[in-house]
C-alpha positions as protocol buffer text, in pm:
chain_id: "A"
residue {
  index: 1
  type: UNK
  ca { x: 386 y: -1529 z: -1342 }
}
residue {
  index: 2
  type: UNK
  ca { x: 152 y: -1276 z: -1459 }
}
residue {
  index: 3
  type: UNK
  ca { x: -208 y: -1419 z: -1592 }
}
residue {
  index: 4
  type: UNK
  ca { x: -417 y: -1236 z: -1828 }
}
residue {
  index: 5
  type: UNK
  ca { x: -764 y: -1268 z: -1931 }
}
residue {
  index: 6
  type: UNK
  ca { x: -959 y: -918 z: -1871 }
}
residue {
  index: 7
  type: UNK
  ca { x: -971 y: -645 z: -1635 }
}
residue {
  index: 8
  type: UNK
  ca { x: -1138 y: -835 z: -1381 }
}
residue {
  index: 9
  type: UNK
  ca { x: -976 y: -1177 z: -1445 }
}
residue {
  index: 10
  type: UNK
  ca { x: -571 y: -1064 z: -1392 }
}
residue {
  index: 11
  type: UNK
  ca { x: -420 y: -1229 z: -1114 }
}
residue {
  index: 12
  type: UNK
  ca { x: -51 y: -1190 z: -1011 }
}
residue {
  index: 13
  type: UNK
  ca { x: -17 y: -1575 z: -901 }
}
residue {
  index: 14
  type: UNK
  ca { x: 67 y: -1468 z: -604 }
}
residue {
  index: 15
  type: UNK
  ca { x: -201 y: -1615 z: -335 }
}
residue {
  index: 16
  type: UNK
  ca { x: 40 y: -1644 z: -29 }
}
residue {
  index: 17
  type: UNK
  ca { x: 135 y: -1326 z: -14 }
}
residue {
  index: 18
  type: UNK
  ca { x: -198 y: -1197 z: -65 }
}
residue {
  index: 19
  type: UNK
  ca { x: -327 y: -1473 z: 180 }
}
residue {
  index: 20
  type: UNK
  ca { x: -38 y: -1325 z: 418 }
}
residue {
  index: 21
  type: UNK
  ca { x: -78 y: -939 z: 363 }
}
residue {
  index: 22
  type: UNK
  ca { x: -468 y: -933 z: 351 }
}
residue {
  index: 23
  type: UNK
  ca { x: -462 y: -1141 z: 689 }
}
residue {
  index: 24
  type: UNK
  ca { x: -201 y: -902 z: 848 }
}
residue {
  index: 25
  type: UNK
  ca { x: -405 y: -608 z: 724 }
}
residue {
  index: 26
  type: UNK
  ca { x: -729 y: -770 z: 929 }
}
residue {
  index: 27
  type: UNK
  ca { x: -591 y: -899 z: 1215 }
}
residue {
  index: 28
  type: UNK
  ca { x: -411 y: -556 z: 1287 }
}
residue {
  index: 29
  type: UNK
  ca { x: -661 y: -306 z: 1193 }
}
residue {
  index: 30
  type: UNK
  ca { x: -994 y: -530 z: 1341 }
}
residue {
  index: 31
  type: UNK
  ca { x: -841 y: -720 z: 1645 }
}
residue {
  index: 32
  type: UNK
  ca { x: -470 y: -526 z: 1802 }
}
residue {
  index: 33
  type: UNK
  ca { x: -603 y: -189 z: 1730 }
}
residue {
  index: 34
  type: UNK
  ca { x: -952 y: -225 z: 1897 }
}
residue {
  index: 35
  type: UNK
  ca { x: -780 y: -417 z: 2158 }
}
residue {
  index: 36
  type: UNK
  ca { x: -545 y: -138 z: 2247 }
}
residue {
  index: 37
  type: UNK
  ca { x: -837 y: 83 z: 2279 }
}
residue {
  index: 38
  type: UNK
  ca { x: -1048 y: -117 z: 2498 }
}
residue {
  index: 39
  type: UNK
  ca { x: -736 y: -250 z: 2718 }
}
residue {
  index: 40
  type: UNK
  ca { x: -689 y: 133 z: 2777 }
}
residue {
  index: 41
  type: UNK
  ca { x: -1012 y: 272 z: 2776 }
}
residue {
  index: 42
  type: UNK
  ca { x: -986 y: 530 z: 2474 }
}
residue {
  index: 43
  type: UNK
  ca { x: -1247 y: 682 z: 2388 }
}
residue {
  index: 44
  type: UNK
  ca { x: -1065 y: 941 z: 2153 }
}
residue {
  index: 45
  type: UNK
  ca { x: -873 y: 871 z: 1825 }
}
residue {
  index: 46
  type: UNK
  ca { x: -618 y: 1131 z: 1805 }
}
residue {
  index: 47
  type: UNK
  ca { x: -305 y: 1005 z: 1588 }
}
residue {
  index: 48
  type: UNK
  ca { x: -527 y: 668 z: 1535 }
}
residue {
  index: 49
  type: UNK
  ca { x: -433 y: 741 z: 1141 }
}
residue {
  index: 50
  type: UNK
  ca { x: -56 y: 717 z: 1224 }
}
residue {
  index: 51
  type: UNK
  ca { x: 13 y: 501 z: 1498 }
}
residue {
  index: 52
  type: UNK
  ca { x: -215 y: 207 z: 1308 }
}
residue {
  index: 53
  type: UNK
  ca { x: 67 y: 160 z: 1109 }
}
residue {
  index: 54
  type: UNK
  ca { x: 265 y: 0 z: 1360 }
}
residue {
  index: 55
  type: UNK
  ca { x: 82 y: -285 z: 1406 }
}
residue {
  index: 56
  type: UNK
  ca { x: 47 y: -291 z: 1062 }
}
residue {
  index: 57
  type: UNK
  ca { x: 423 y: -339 z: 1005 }
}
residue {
  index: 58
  type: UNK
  ca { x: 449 y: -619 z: 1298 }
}
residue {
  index: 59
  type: UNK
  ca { x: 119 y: -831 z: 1154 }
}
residue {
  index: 60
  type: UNK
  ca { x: 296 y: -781 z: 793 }
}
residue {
  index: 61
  type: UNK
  ca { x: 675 y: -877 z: 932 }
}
residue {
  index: 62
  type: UNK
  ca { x: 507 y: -1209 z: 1122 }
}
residue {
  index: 63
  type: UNK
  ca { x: 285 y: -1284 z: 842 }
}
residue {
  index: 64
  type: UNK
  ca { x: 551 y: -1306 z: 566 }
}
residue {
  index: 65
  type: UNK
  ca { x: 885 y: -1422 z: 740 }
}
residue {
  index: 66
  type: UNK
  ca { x: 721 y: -1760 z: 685 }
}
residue {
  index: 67
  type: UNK
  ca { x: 652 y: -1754 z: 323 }
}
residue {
  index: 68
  type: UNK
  ca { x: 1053 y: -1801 z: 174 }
}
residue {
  index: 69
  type: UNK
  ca { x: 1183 y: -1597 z: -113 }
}
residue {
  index: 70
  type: UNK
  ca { x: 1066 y: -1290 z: 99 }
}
residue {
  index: 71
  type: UNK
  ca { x: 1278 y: -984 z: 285 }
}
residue {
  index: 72
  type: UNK
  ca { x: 1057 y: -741 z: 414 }
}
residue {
  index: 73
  type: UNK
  ca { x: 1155 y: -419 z: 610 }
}
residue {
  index: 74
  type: UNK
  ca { x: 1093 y: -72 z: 664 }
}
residue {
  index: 75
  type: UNK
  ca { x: 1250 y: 257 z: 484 }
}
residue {
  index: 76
  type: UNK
  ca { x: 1310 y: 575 z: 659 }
}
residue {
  index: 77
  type: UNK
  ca { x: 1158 y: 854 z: 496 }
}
residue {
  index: 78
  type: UNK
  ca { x: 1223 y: 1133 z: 808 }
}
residue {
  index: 79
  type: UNK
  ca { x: 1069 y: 1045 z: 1062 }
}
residue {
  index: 80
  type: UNK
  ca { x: 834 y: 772 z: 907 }
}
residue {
  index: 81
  type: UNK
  ca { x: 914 y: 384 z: 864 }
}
residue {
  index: 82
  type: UNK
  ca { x: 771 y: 292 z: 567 }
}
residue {
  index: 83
  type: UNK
  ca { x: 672 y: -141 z: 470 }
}
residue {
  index: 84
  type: UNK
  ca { x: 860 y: -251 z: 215 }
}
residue {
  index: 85
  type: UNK
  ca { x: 806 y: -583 z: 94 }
}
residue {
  index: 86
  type: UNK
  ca { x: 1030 y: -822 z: -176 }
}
residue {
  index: 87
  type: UNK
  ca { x: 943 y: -1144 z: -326 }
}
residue {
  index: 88
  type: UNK
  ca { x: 1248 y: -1244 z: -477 }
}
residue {
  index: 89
  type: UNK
  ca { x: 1076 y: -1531 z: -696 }
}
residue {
  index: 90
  type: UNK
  ca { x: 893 y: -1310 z: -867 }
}
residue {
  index: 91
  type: UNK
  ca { x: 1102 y: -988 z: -844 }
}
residue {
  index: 92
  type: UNK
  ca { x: 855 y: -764 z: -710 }
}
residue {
  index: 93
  type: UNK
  ca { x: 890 y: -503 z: -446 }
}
residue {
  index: 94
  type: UNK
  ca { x: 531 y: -429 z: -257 }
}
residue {
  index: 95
  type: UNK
  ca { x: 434 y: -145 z: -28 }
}
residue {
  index: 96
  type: UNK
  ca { x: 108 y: -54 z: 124 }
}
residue {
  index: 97
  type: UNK
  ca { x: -130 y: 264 z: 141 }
}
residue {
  index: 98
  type: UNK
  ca { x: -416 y: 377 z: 195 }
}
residue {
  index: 99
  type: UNK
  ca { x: -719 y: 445 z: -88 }
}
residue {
  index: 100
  type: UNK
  ca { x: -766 y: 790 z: -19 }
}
residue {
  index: 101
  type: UNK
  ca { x: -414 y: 850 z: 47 }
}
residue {
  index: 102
  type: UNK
  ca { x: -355 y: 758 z: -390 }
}
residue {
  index: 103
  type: UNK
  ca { x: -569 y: 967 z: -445 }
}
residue {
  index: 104
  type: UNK
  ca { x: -457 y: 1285 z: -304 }
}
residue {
  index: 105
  type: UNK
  ca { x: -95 y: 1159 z: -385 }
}
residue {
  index: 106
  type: UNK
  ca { x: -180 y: 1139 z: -743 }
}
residue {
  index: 107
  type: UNK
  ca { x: -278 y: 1463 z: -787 }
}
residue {
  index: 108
  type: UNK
  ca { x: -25 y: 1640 z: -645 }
}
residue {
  index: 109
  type: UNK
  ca { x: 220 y: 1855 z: -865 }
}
residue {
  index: 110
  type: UNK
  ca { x: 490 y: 1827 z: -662 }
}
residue {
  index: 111
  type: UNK
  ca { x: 437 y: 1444 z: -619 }
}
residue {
  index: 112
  type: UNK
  ca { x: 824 y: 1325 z: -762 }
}
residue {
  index: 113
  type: UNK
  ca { x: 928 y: 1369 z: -411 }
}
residue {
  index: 114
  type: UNK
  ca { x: 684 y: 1091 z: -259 }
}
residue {
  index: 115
  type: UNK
  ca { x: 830 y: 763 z: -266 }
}
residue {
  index: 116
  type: UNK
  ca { x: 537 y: 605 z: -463 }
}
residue {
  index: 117
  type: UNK
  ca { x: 678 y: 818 z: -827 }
}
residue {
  index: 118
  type: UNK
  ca { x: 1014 y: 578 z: -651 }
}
residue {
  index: 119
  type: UNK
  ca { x: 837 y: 267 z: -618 }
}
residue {
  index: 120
  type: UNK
  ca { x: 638 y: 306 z: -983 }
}
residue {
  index: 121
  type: UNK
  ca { x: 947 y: 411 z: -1183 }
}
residue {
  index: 122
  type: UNK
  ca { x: 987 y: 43 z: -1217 }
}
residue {
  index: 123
  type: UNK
  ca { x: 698 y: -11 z: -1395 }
}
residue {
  index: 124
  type: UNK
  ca { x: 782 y: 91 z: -1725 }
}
residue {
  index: 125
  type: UNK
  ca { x: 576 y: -36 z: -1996 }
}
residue {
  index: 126
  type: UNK
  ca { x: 219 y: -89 z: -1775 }
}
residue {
  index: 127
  type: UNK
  ca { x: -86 y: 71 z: -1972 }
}
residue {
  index: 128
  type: UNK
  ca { x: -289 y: 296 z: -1782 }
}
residue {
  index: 129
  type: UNK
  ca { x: -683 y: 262 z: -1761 }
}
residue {
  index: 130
  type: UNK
  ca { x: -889 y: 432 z: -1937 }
}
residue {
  index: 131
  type: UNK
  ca { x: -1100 y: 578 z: -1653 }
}
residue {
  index: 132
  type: UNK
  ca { x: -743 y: 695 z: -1467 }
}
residue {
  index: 133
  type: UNK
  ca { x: -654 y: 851 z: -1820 }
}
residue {
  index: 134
  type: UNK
  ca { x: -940 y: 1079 z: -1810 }
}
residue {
  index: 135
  type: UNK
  ca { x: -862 y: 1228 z: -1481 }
}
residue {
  index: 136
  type: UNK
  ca { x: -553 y: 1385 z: -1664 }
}
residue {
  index: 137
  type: UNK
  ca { x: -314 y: 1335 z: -1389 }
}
residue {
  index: 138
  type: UNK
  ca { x: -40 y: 1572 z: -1365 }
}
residue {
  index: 139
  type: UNK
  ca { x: 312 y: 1403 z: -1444 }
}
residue {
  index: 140
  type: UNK
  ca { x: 633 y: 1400 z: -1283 }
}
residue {
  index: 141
  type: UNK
  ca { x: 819 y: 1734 z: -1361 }
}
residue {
  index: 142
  type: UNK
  ca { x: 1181 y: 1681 z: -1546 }
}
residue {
  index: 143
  type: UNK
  ca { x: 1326 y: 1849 z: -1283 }
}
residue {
  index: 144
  type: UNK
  ca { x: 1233 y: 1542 z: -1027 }
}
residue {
  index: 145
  type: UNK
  ca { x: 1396 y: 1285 z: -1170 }
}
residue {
  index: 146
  type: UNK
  ca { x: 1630 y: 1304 z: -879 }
}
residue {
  index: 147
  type: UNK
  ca { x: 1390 y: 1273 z: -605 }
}
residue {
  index: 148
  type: UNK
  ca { x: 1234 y: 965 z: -785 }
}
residue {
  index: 149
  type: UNK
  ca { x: 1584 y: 811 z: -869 }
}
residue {
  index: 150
  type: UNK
  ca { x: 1642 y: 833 z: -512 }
}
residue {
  index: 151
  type: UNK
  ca { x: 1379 y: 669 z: -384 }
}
residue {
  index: 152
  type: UNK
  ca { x: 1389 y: 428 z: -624 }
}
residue {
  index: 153
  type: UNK
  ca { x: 1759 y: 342 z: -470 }
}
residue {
  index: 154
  type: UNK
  ca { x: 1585 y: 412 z: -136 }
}
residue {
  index: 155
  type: UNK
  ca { x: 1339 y: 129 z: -159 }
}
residue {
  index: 156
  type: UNK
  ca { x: 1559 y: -142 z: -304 }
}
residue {
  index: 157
  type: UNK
  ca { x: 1834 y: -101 z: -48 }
}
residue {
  index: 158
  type: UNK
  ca { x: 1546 y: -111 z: 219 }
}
residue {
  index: 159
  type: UNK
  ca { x: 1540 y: -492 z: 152 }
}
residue {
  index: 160
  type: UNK
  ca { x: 1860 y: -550 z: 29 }
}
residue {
  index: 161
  type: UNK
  ca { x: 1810 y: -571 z: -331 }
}
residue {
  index: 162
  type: UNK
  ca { x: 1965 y: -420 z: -594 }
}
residue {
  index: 163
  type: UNK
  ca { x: 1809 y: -193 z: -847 }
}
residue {
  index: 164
  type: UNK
  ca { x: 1829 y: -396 z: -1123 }
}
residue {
  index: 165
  type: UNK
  ca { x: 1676 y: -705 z: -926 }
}
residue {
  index: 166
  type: UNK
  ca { x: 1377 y: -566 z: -915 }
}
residue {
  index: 167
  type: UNK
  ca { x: 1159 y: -624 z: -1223 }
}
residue {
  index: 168
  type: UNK
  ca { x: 812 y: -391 z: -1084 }
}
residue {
  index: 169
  type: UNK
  ca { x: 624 y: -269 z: -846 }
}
residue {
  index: 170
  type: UNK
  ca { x: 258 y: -395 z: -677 }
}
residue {
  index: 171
  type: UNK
  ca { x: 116 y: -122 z: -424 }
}
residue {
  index: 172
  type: UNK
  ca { x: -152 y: -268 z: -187 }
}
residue {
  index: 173
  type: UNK
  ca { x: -440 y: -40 z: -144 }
}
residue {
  index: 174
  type: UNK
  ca { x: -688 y: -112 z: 155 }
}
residue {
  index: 175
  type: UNK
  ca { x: -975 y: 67 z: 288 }
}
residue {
  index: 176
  type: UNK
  ca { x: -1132 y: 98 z: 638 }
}
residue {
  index: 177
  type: UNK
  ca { x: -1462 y: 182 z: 804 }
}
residue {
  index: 178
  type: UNK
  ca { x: -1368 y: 264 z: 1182 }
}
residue {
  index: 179
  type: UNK
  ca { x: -1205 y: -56 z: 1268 }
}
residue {
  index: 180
  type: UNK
  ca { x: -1342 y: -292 z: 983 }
}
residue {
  index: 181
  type: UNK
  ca { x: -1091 y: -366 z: 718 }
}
residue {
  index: 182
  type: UNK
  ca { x: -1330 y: -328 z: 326 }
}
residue {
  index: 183
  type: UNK
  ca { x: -1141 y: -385 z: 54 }
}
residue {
  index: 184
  type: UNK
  ca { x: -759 y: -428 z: -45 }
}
residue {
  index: 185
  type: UNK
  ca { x: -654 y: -492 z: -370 }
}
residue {
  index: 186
  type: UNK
  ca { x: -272 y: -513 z: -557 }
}
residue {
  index: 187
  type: UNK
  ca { x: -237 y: -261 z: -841 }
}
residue {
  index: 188
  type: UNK
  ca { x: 74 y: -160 z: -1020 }
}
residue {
  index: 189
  type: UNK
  ca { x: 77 y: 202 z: -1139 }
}
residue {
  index: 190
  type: UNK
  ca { x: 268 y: 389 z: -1444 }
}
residue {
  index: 191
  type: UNK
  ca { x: 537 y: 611 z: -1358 }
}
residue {
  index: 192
  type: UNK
  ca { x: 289 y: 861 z: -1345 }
}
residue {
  index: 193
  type: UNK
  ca { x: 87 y: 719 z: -1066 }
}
residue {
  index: 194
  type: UNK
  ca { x: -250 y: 600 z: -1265 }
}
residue {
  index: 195
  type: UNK
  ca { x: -360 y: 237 z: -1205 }
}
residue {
  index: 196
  type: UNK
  ca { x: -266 y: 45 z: -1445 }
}
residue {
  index: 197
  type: UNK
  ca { x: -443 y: -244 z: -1638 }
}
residue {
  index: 198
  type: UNK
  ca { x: -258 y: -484 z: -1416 }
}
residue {
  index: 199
  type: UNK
  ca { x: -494 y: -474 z: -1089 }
}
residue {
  index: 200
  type: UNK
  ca { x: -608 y: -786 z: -883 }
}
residue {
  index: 201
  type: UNK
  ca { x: -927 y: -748 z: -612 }
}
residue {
  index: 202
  type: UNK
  ca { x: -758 y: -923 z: -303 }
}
residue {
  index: 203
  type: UNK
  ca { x: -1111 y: -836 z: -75 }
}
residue {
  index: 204
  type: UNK
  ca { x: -1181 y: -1209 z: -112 }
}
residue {
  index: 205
  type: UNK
  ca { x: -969 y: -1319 z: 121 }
}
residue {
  index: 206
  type: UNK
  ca { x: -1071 y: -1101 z: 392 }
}
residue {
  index: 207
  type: UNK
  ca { x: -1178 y: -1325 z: 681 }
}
residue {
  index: 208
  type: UNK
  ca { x: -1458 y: -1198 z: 836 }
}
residue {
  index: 209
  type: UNK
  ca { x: -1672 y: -992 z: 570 }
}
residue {
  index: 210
  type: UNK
  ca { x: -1785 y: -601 z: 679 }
}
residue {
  index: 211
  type: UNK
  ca { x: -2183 y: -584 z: 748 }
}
residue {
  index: 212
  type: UNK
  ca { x: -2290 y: -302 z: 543 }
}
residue {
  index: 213
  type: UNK
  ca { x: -2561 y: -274 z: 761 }
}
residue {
  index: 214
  type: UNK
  ca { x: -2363 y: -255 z: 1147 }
}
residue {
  index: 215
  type: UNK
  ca { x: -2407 y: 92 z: 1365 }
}
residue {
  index: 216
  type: UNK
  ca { x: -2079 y: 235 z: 1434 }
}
residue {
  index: 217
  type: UNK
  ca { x: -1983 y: 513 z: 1660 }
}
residue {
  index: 218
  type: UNK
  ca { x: -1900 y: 826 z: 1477 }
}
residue {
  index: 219
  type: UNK
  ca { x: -1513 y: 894 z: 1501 }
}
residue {
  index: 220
  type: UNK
  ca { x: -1425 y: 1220 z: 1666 }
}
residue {
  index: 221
  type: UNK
  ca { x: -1146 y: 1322 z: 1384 }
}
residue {
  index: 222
  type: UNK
  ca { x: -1072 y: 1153 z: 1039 }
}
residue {
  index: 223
  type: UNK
  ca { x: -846 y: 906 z: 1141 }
}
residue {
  index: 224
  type: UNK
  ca { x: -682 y: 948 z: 773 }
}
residue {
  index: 225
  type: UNK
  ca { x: -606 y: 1297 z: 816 }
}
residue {
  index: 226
  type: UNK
  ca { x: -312 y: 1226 z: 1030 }
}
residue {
  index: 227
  type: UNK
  ca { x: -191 y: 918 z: 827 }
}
residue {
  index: 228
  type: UNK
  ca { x: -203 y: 1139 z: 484 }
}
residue {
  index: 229
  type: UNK
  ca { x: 73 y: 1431 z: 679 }
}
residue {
  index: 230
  type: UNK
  ca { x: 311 y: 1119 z: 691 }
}
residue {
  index: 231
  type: UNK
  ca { x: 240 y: 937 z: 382 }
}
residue {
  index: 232
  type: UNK
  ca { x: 261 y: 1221 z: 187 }
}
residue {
  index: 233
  type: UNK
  ca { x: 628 y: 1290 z: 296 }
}
C-alpha cells in the first residue's frame, strides 16, 4: 500500500524488501567484493564495474528467497543477466541500477531499446517532478514501441508473471564510493524515464554509514565505465 504525505514523506510500505535489498547491496559491494580483492591480491580494477554485479545478484537471490510472496531472477539481455525482482503482494516488479547509469540512460534518444522504457511502461499515470521536467528529457520515439513492448514481456516472464499481474514498476538506484555503498533509494519513473513523485530514500537502512571524511585509494579506471557498456544494452 502506497502512503502519501509529501515528497519526502512517501513510503512504499515495503520495509523487508528494502531491509533485504539495501543489506544485499552492502554486504556485496563493502564485504565479497573487497574480499575477492584482498584474497587475490588485486591491485587493479579492470571490469570491477561489471563483474560487481554478480555478487550483487547472489546477496539479492539469498536476501529475498526468505521474504514469501517473492520470485526473483535474472533476464537475458545478450550477454548480460539482468535482477529482476517480484513481490507478488503488492504487484510490483523491481530492478536495480546504478545513479549515473539513469542518468546517461535517460538521455539517450535511442533509449526505447533499454529495458528500463520496458520496466517503466507500467507506470502509467505517475507524475513526473518538477526538477526532472525541466531537464526536457527526450521521449520514446513511436517507432519503439516494439522494443519497449518487448521488454516489457521480457521482464514479466523473467519471474514468471504475467503482464497483466504486474501493477508498476520500483527501480532501485544506489551509489558507490570505491567500495562503500552511499545512498540507494526506490523510485518509480514515467514511461519516459523521469523520476516520478513516488520516490522513497532507502539510505537509512544502510548498516554501517560512509565517513565522508575516510582516505581512499584513487581507482585506476572508473569502475562505472564498464558497468554503463552493459547496462545500456
Amino acid at each position: 500500500m502506497l502512503v502519501y504525505q509529501d515528497d519526502r514523506d512517501f513510503t512504499f510500505n515495503l520495509n523487508d524488501i528494502a531491509h533485504a535489498v539495501v543489506a544485499a547491496l552492502r554486504l556485496a559491494l563493502e564485504v565479497v567484493m573487497p574480499g575477492i580483492m584482498d584474497d587475490n591480491n588485486l591491485t587493479e580494477r579492470n571490469g570491477y564495474g561489471q563483474f560487481r554485479w554478480n555478487p550483487i545478484i547472489t546477496q539479492l537471490r539469498e536476501r529475498c528467497q526468505h521474504l514469501g510472496w517473492v520470485e526473483f531472477n535474472v533476464c537475458r539481455r545478450g550477454a548480460w543477466r539482468l535482477p529482476v525482482l517480484f513481490h507478488a503482494a503488492s504487484r510490483y516488479l523491481f530492478t536495480f541500477m546504478t545513479e549515473d547509469t539513469l542518468k546517461v540512460v535517460q538521455c539517450r534518444k535511442d533509449k526505447g531499446k533499454h529495458y528500463l522504457c520496458g520496466g517503466a511502461s507500467y507506470n502509467q499515470g505517475v507524475k513526473a517532478k518538477y526538477e526532472q521536467l525541466e531537464l526536457e528529457l527526450p521521449g520514446v520515439l513511436p517507432d519503439m514501441e516494439k522494443w519497449v513492448a518487448k521488454s516489457r514481456e521480457e521482464l514479466a516472464d523473467a519471474v514468471c508473471a504475467s503482464v497483466g499481474e504486474i501493477k508498476g514498476h520500483i527501480l532501485v538506484l544506489f551509489d558507490t564510493h570505491v567500495d562503500k555503498l552511499l545512498t540507494v533509494r526506490a523510485v518509480r519513473l514515467t514511461p519516459s524515464l523521469e523520476i516520478s513523485t513516488e520516490e522513497e530514500d532507502w539510505t537509512k537502512y544502510i548498516c554501517m554509514p560512509y565517513a565522508a571524511n575516510q582516505e581512499v585509494e584513487p581507482q585506476q579506471n572508473n569502475a562505472g565505465d564498464e558497468e554503463e557498456l552493459v547496462e545500456l544494452l
